[in-house]
PLY file of the C-alpha trace (Angstrom):
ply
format ascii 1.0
element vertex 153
property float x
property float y
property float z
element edge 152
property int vertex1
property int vertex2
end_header
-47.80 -9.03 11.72
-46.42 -11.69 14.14
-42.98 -13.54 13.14
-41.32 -16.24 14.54
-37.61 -16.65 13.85
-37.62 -20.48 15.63
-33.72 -20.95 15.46
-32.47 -17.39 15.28
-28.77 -18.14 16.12
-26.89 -14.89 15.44
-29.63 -13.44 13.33
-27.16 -13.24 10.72
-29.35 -12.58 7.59
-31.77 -9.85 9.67
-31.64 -6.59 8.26
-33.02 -5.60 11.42
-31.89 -7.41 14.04
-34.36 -6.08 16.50
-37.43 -6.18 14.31
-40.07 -5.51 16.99
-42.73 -7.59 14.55
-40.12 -10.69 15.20
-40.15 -13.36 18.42
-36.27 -14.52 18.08
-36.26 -17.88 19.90
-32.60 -20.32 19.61
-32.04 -23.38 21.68
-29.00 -21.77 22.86
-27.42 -18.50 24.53
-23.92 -17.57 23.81
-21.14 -15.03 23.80
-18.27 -15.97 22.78
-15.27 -14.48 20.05
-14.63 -16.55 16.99
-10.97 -17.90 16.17
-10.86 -14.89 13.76
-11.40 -12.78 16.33
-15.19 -11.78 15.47
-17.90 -11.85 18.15
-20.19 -13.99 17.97
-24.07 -13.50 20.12
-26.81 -15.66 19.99
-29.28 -14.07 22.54
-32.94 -14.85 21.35
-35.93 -13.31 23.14
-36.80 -16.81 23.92
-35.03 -19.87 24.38
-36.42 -23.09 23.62
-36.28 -26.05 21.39
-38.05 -26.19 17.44
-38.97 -29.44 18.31
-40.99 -28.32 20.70
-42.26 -24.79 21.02
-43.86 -22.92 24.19
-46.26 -21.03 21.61
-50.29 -21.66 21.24
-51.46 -23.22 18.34
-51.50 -20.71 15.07
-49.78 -18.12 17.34
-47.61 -16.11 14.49
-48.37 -15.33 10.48
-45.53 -16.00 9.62
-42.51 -18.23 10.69
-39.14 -18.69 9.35
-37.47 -21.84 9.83
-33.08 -21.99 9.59
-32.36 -25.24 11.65
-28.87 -25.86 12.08
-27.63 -28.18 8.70
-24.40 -29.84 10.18
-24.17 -33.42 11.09
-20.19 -33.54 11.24
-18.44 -30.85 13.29
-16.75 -30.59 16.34
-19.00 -29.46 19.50
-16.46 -26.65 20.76
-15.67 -25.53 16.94
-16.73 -22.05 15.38
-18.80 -23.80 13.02
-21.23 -25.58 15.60
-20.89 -22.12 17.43
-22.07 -20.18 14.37
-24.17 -22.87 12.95
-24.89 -25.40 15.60
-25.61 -28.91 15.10
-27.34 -31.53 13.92
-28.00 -34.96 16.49
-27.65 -38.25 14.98
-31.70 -38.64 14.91
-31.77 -35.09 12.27
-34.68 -36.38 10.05
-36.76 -36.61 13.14
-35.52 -33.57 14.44
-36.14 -32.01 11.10
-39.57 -33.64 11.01
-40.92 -32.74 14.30
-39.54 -28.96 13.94
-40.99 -28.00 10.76
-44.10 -30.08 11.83
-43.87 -27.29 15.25
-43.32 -24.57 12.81
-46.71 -25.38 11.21
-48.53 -25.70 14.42
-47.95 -22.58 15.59
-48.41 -20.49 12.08
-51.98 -19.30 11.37
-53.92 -20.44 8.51
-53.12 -19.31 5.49
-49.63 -18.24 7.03
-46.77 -18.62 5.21
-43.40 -20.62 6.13
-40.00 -19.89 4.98
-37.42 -22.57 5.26
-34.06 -21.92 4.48
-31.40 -25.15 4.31
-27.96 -24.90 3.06
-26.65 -28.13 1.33
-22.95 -28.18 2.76
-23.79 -32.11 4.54
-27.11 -32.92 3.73
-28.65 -32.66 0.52
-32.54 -30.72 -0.03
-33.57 -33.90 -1.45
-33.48 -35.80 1.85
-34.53 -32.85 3.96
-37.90 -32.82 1.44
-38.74 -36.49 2.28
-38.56 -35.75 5.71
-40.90 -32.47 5.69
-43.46 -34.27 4.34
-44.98 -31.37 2.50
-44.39 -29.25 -0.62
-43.27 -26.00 -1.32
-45.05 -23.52 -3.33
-41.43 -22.02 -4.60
-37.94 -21.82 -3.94
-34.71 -21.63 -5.34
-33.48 -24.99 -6.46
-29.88 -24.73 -7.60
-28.51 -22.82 -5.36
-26.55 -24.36 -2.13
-28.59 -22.51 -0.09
-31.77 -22.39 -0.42
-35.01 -20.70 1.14
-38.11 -22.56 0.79
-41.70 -21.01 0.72
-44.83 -23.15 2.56
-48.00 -22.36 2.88
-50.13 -23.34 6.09
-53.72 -24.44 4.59
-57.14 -23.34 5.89
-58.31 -25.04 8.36
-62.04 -26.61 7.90
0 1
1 2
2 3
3 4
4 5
5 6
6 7
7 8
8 9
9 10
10 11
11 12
12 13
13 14
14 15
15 16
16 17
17 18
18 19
19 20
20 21
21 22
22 23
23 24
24 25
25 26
26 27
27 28
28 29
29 30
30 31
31 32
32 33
33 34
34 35
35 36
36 37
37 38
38 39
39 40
40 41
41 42
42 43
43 44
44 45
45 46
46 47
47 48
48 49
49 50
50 51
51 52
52 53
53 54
54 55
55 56
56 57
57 58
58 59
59 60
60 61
61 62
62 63
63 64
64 65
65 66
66 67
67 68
68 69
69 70
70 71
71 72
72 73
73 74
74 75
75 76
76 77
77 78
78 79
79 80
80 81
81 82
82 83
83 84
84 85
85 86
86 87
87 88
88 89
89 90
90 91
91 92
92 93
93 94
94 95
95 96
96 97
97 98
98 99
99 100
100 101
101 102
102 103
103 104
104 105
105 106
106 107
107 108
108 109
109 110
110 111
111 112
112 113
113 114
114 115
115 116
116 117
117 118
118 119
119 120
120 121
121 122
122 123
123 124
124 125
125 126
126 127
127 128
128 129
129 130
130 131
131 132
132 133
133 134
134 135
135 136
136 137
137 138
138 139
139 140
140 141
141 142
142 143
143 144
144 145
145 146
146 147
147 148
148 149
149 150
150 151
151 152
């Protein structure tokens, strides 16, 4: 099985953080220590932008989707760091990555998209992704999302 991880950050919620089955890609690299002290790596496999991906079309079965989900913090502070950040343009941003994500995931691949509600709420990120999920967790802050890519005709 082919997975994409298309903003891998830290891989914080990998069990395996080298999962040889996984492409890690972040728009970013970075080593740097945290003001708690904690060290902090973001070192994908490949770095480029969800907006737009250097993968073929229906490249990976599935693809996991974690943009970053802050619109308000400082550039230098440990949240963009951890997190990173939002632009002011986000629902196109949004919109064009998830549209990316679906481009390169094969038909009948699936799409997990995982949002966390701390700025923007899941109802605005929804009108944006201009598709619906099959299932997800609804009252949660965070949530993960499950999409499925159609068959193509």
């Amino acid at each position: 099985m082919k997975i994409l991880d298309a903003c891998c950050g830290s891989k914080m919620f990998w069990f395996d953080k080298q999962n040889p089955d996984v492409t890690f890609m972040d728009i970013r690299e970075l080593e740097t220590n945290l003001c708690d002290g904690r060290k902090l790596e973001i070192k994908p496999d490949v770095v480029g932008d969800f907006r737009d991906m250097p993968f073929g079309n229906e490249t990976f079965d599935l693809v996991v989707f974690d943009p970053p989900h802050l619109i308000r913090a400082g550039d230098n502070s440990w949240l963009a760091k951890k997190y990173g950040k939002l632009g002011a343009l986000w629902e196109q941003d949004i919109s064009q990555g998830f549209n990316e994500c679906m481009r390169v995931l094969k038909p009948n691949g699936t799409l997990i998209f995982k949002w966390n509600e701390e700025q923007i709420k899941l109802s605005e990120i929804l009108k944006v992704l201009n598709c619906e999920p099959l299932f997800g967790n609804k009252r949660a802050k965070t949530h993960f999302l499950v999409f499925k890519k159609e068959e193509t005709k």
